[in-house]
TORTOR-858797 format. One record per residue (C-alpha): residue in one letter; x, y, z. Coordinates in steps of 0.001 Angstrom, whole numbers, always signed. Example, Ala and Ser with C-alpha at 12.3 -4.5 7.8 and 13.67 -1.06 7.14 Angstrom:
<nodes>
nutor, c1, c2, c3
A, +12300, -4500, +7800
S, +13670, -1060, +7140
</nodes>
This chain:
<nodes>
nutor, c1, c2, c3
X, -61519, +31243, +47800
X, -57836, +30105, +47184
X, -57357, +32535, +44821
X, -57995, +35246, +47779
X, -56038, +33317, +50169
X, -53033, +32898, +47586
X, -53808, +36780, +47588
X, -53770, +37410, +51100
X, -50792, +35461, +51975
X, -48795, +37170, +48938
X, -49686, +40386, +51014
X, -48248, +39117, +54544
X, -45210, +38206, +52449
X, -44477, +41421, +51760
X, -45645, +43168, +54634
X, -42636, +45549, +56277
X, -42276, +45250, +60016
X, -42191, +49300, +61270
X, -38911, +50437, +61996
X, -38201, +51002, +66116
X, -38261, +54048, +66977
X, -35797, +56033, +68773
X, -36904, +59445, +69993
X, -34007, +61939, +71557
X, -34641, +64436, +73649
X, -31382, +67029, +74727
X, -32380, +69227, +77565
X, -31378, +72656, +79241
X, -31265, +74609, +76292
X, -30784, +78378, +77770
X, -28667, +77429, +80569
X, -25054, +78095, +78940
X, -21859, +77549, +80555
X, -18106, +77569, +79114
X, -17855, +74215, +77219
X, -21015, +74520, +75990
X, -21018, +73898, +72222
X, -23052, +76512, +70381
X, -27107, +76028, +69684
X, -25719, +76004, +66176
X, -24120, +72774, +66257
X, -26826, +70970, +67901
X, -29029, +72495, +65612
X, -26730, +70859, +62670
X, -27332, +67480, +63808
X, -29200, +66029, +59996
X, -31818, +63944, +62094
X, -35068, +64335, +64054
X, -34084, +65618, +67686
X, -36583, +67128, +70193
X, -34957, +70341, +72207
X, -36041, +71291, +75843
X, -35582, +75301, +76567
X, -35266, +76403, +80346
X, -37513, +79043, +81650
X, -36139, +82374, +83424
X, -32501, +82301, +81463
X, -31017, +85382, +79416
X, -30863, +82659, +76590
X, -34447, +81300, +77234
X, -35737, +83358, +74242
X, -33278, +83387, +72043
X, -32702, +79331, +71812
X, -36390, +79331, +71253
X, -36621, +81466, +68678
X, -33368, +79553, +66873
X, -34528, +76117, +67757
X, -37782, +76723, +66226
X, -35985, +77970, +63072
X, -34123, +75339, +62717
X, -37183, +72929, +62379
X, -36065, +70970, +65163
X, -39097, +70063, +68018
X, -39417, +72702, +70501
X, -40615, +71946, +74021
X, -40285, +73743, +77502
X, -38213, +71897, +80244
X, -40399, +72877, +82819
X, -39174, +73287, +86127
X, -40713, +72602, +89677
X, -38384, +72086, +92825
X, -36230, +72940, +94004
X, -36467, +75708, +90887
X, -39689, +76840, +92860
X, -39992, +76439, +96669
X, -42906, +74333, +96687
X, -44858, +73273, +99974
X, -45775, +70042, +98515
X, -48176, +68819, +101233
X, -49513, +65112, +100755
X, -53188, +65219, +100837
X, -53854, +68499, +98610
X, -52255, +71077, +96315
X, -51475, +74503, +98619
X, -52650, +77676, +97034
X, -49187, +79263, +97142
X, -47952, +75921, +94841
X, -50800, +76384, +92767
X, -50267, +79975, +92033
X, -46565, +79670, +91428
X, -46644, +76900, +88988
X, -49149, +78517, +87437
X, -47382, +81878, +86758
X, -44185, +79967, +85615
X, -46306, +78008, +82996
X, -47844, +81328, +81183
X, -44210, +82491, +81456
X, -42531, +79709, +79925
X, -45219, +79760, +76687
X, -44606, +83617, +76721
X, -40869, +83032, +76292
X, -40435, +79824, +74239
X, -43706, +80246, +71975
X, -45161, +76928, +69793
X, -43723, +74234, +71414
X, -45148, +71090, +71179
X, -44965, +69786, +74941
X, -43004, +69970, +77877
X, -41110, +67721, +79743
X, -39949, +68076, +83281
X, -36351, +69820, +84988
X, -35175, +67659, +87842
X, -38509, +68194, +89874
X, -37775, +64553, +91980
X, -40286, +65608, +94982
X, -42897, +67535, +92885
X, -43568, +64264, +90617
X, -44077, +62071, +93162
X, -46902, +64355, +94592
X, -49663, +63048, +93569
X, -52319, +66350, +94166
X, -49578, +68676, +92612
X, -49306, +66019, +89311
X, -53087, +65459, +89129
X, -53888, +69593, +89317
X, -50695, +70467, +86718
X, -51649, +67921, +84022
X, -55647, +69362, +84496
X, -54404, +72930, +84055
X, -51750, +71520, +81150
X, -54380, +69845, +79444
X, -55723, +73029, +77916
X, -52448, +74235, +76123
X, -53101, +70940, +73439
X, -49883, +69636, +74046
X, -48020, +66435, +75109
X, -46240, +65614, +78517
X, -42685, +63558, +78481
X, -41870, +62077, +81891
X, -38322, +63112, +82080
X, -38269, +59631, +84618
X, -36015, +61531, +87530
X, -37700, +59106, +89889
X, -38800, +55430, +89494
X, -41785, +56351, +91751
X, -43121, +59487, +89576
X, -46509, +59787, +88683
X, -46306, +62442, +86419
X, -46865, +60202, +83207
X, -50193, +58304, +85448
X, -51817, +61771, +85785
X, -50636, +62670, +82055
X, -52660, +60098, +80462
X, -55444, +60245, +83847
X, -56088, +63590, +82608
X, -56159, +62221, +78730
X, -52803, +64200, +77971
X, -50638, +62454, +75576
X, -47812, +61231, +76959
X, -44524, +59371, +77060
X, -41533, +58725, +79744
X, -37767, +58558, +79306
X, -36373, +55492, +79199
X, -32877, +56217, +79973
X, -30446, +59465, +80463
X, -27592, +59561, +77731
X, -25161, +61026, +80600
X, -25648, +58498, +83536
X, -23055, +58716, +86802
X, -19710, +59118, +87588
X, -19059, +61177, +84698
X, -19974, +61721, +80954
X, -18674, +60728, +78126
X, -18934, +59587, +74630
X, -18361, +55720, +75652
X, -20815, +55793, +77871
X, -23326, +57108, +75683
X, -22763, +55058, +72959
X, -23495, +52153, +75608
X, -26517, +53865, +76310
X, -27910, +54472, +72876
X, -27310, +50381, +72287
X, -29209, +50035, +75126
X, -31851, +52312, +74057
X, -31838, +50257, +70443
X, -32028, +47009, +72280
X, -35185, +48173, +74185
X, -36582, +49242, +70725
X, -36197, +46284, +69163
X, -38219, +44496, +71697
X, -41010, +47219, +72417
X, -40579, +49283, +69104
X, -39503, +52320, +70673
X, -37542, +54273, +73054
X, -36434, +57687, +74765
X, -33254, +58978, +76034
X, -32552, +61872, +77524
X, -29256, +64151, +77105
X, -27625, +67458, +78121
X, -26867, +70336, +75693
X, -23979, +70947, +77826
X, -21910, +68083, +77348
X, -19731, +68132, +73763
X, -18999, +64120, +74382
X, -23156, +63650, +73871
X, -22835, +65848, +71116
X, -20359, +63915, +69097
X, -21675, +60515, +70440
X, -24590, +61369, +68443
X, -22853, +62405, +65312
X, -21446, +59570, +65100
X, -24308, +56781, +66196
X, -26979, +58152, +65472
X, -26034, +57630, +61824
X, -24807, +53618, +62415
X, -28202, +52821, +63685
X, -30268, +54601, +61216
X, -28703, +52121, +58788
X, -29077, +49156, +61167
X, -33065, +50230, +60472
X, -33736, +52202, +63070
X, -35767, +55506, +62303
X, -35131, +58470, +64985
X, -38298, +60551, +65646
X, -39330, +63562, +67630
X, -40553, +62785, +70816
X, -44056, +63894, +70278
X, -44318, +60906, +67137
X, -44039, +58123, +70645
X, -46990, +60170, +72840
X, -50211, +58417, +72993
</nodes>
């Protein structure tokens, strides 16, 4: 018996803690404006990242189809209001909300083929409507994929119904590009906030914008710091359960 538990301890001595986890997620891949550095460069970043691709955009396809090359996680940023004009009633899902989130759905997996989940596009009134939530994460349930609560509302219930319906799931801890204004300082604050909250829990998820260049090279540069301060960054879809 003390030869086992001589054994056993030598074992907990050398036992590894598992590194927190730091998932990123940049969204609105598609939507292009003037500033926007290319697909390319995001594409170069030389760690895990997790890209969101807009429905209904002339780029929709395209960023898909390079994202997806690039071996970078694909997922659709799926948008409900004010992108659709939802009725949103209280008590019920209406057959006209039904029908048009529906028909986006098979036309986002038409245009931005094997992704691995979906996360939601500003949508602040449609996830905190409880019939509209519950009916969307029945009829997403199918597809085999995983849901990230983009968290545009403390009061969403999109993640609840998520794992109600048995979908795996995750939410966004915090947004890389928070108000007044971006910019690289502020997302380096962010990301240390990010690392403190996975060093407590074990993990965490931020949110960015392909848009902004400063979120770009605040992730060039940190990402880098805190993989050697032991943290390991992971797709999103490694943090659903």
């Amino acid at each position: 018996m003390k030869g086992i538990s001589i054994f056993v301890l030598a074992l907990l001595a050398g036992a590894v803690e598992p590194a927190p986890k730091i998932a990123v997620v940049i969204d609105d891949f598609g939507l292009d404006y003037k500033k926007t550095p290319p697909d390319a460069e995001w594409e170069a970043l030389p760690f895990p990242l997790t890209f969101a691709v807009m429905p209904r955009s002339p780029r929709t396809r395209p960023s898909a189809k390079s994202i997806q090359a690039s071996g970078k996680e694909l997922i659709v940023h799926f948008p409900f209001d004010p992108f659709l004009k939802l009725d949103l009633p209280k008590d019920r899902i209406s057959v006209k909300d039904a029908a048009a989130v529906d028909a986006l759905l098979e036309e986002c997996f038409k245009d931005i083929p094997k992704a691995s989940g979906l996360n939601n596009h500003r949508s602040y009134k449609a996830t905190l409507n409880r019939p509209l939530m519950a009916w969307f994460m029945k009829r997403f349930k199918g597809l085999g994929l995983y849901y990230l609560d983009s968290g545009v509302s403390s009061k969403t219930v999109a993640f609840e119904e998520a794992r109600a319906a048995g979908i795996p799931a995750l939410r966004n801890d915090y947004f890389l590009e928070p108000p007044p204004k971006p910019s690289e300082a502020v997302c380096r604050k962010v990301l240390g906030m990010a690392a403190k909250l996975a060093r407590k829990k074990g993990r965490a998820v931020v949110i960015g914008h392909h848009y902004h260049r400063s979120t770009l090279d605040c992730l060039k540069s940190e990402v880098p710091k805190l993989q050697a301060q032991g943290f390991e960054f992971v797709p999103a879809s490694k943090l659903a359960r």
